[in-house]
RORO-297478 format. One line per 2 residues: number of its first residue (from 1); for each residue x, y, z of C-alpha. Coordinates in pm, whole numbers, plus 50000, padded with zeros to 5 digits. Layout:
NUM> X Y Z; ...
This chain:
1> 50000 50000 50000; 50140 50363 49912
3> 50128 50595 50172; 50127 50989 50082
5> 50226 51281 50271; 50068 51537 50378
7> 50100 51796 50173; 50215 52187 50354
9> 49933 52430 50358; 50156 52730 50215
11> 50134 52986 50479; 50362 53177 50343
13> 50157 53214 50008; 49817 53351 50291
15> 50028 53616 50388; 50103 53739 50099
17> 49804 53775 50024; 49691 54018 50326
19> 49983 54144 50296; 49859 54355 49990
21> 49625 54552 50257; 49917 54660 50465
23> 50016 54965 50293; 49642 55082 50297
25> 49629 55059 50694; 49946 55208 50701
27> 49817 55522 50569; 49496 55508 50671
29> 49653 55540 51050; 49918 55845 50907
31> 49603 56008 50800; 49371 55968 51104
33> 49680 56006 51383; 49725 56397 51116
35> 49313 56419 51163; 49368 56471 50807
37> 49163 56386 50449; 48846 56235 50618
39> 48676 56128 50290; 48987 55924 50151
41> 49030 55753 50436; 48659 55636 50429
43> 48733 55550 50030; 49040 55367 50114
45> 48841 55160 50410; 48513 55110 50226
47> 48714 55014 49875; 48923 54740 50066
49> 48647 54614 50226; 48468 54547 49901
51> 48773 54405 49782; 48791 54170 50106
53> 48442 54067 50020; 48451 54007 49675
55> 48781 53808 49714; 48598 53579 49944
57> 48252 53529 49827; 48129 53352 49519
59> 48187 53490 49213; 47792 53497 49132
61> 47699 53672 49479; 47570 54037 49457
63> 47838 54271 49554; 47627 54401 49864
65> 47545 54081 49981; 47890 53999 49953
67> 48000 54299 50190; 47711 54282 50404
69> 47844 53922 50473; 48149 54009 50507
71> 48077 54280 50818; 47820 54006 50955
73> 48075 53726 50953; 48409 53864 51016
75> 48404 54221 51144; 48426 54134 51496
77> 48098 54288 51554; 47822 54060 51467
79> 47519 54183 51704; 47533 54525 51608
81> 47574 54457 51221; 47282 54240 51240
83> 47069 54513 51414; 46843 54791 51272
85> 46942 55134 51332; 46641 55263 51425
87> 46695 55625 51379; 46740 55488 51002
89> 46404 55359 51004; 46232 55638 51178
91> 46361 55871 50942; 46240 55647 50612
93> 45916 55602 50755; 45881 55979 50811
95> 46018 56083 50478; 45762 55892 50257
97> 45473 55986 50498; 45543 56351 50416
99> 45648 56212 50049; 45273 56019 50062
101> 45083 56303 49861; 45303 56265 49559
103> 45382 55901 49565; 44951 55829 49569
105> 44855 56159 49313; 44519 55891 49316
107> 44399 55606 49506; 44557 55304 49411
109> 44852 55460 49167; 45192 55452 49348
111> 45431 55696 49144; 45813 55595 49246
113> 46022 55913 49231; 46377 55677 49262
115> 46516 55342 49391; 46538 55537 49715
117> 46111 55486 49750; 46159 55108 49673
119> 46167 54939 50048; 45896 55171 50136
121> 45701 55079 49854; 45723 54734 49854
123> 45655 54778 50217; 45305 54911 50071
125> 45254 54661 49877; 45312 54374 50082
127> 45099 54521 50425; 44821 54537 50156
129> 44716 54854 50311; 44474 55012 50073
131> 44672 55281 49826; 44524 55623 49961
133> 44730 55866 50119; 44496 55877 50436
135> 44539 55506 50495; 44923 55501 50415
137> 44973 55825 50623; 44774 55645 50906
139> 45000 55345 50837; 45364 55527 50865
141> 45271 55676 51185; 45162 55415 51388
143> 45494 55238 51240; 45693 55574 51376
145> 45480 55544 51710; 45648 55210 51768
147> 45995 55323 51702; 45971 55580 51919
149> 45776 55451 52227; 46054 55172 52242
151> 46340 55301 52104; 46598 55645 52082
153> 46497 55732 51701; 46493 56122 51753
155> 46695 56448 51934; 46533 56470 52293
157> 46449 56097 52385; 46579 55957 52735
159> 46944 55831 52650; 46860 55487 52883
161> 46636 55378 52512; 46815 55190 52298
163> 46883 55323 51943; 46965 54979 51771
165> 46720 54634 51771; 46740 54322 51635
167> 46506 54260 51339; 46282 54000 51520
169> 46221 54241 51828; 46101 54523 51624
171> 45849 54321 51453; 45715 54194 51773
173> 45647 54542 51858; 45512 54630 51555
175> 45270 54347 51609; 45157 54470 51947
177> 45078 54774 51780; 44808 54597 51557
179> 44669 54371 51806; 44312 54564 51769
181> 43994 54342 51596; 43964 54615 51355
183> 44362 54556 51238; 44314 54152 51163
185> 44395 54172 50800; 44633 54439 50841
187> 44856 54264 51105; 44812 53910 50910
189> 45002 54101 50589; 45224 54353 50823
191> 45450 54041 50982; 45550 53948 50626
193> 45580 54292 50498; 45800 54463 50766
195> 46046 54182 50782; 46243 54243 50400
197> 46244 54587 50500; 46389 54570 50860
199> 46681 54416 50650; 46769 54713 50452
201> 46780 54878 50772; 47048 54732 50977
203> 47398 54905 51041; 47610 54638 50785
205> 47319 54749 50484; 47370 55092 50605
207> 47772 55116 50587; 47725 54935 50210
209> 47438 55222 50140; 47549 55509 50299
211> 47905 55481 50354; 48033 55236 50058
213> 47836 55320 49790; 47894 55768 49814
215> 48262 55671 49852; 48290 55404 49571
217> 48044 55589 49298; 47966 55917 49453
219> 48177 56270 49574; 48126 56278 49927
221> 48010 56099 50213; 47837 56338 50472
223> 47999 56314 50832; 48079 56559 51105
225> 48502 56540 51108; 48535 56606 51465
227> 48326 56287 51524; 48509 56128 51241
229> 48831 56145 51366; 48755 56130 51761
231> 48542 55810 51766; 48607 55462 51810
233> 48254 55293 51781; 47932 55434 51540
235> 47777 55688 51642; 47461 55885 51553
237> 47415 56177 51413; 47117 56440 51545
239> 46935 56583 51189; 46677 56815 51149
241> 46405 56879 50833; 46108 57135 50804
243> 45862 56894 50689; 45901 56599 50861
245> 46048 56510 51232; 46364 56527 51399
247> 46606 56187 51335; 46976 56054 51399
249> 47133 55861 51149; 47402 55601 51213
251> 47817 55727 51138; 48093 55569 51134
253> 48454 55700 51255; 48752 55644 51110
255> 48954 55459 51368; 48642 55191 51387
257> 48638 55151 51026; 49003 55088 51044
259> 48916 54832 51334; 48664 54638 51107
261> 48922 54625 50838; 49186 54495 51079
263> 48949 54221 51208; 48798 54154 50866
265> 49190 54028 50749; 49236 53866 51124
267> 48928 53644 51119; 48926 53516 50787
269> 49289 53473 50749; 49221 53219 51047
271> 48947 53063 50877; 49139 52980 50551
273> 49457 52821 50789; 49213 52664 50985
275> 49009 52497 50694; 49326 52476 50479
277> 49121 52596 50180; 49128 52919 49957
279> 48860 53132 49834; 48931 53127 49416
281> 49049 53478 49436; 49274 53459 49686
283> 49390 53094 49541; 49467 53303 49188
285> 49680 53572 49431; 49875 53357 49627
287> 49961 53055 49400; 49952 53215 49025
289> 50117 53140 48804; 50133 52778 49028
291> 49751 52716 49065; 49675 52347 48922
293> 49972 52217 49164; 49783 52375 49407
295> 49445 52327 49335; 49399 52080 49642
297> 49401 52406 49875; 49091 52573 49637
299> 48813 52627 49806; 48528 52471 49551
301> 48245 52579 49790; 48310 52917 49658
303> 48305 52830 49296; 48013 52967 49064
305> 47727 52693 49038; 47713 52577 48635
307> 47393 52551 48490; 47238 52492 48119
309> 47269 52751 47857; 46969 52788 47599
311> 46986 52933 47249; 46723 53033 47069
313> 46811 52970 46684; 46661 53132 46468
């Protein structure tokens, strides 16, 4: 009987791989320790992270859920990625009930002004609350009386409330809220309705929305520097409006977006010694232009599914 040896899990070949990130942190740190070009640094942090995701996901998995994943799984900071910021919510809600008289010009026409009105309109859609701006206006605040009865949404509210909640507690609340004979239908549709949209709300779908996406494809990305540079966990940010109420939207400092990236790289740079397998794009990195005598240290989890092409001839 032939015996084989085990072959080395190139270590080596990992680090060379994270390795590419170094110079990023290392000036990342110059500029926050200077207090110092506040919008690159969140570019540099929020372009690495996408590439950290993308390297490590499937090759057919939407960008944002790849970086969504990515915060969830390996940032070091699971429960509050995986809660909604509330203050988030509150604001959304109260934006389209001012926005209600334009979005419903008649009953039962929705008009959508941008992908910015999608969650709340498929949040409409799926409460099956009847399409007239009475009844949807009626709708958003009862949904903004929750948020703030149980939770720090706006400027002014006791700081002992909490401003983040998981997903499943909200909608218990919500569900309290339509407990009433005259809500049956209402609360039977609102369970499945709220749920998709809680999900765009939490603090990982808000750093891709909010923070990712303005640096990647937009200008700017709208922070307060002082805060930027001074904090070390998110923080929210009191905003006003003349037609609809008070809010605080989630931020994120620089030296905690620094922190995510660092434990990003720590805890999945574990996972691949650990497992002894590569995600393909970090298998291409370390081993090219050595990749088939390496291919026992691919990951083929990661790999795209194949699937049956279909041409129409004509």
């Amino acid at each position: 009987m032939r015996h084989h040896s085990k072959v080395q899990f190139p270590t080596e070949a990992v680090d060379a791989f994270f390795n590419l990130f170094e110079p990023t942190i290392l000036l990342a740190e110059k500029l926050i320790s200077a207090r110092t070009n506040a919008q690159e640094i969140v570019l540099l942090m929020c372009a690495r992270l996408d590439a950290l995701a993308s390297c490590t996901s499937r090759e057919d998995q939407p960008n944002r859920e790849s970086f969504i994943r990515l915060l969830v799984n390996y940032g070091g900071y699971r429960n509050l990625m995986e809660s909604v910021s509330v203050g988030d919510l509150y604001y959304e809600l109260g934006y389209h009930r001012w926005l209600a008289e334009g979005m419903i010009p008649r009953p039962g026409r929705l008009v959508r002004f941008s992908r910015l009105n999608d969650p709340i309109l498929e949040l409409l859609d799926r409460s099956n609350v009847p399409l007239t701006v009475d009844a949807v206006q009626s709708l958003l605040t009862r949904l903004m009386r929750v948020m703030s009865d149980h939770f720090r949404c706006r400027p002014g509210q006791p700081l002992r409330k909490p401003m983040t909640g998981k997903p499943k507690t909200i909608a218990e609340k919500i569900v309290v809220e339509f407990k009433h004979s005259k809500d049956v239908e209402l609360r039977e549709s609102i369970c499945a309705a709220i749920e998709p949209f809680l999900r765009k709300k939490t603090v990982a779908a808000l750093m891709y929305d909010n923070f990712r996406n303005p640096a990647v494809h937009g200008l700017k990305v709208e922070l307060d520097e002082a805060n930027f540079f001074n904090g070390q966990s998110p923080y929210w940010q009191s905003l006003y409006s003349d037609y609809y109420p008070p809010f605080m939207f989630v931020k994120f400092p620089g030296p905690f977006l620094l922190d995510l990236l660092r434990n990003c790289m720590r805890t999945l740079k574990e996972q691949m010694l650990s497992k002894r397998k590569l995600p393909p794009d970090v298998h291409f990195h370390a081993f090219n232009p050595d990749i088939v005598e390496n291919i026992q240290f691919l990951d083929c989890e990661l790999l795209p599914k194949p699937y049956n092409l279909k041409f129409q001839r004509r």
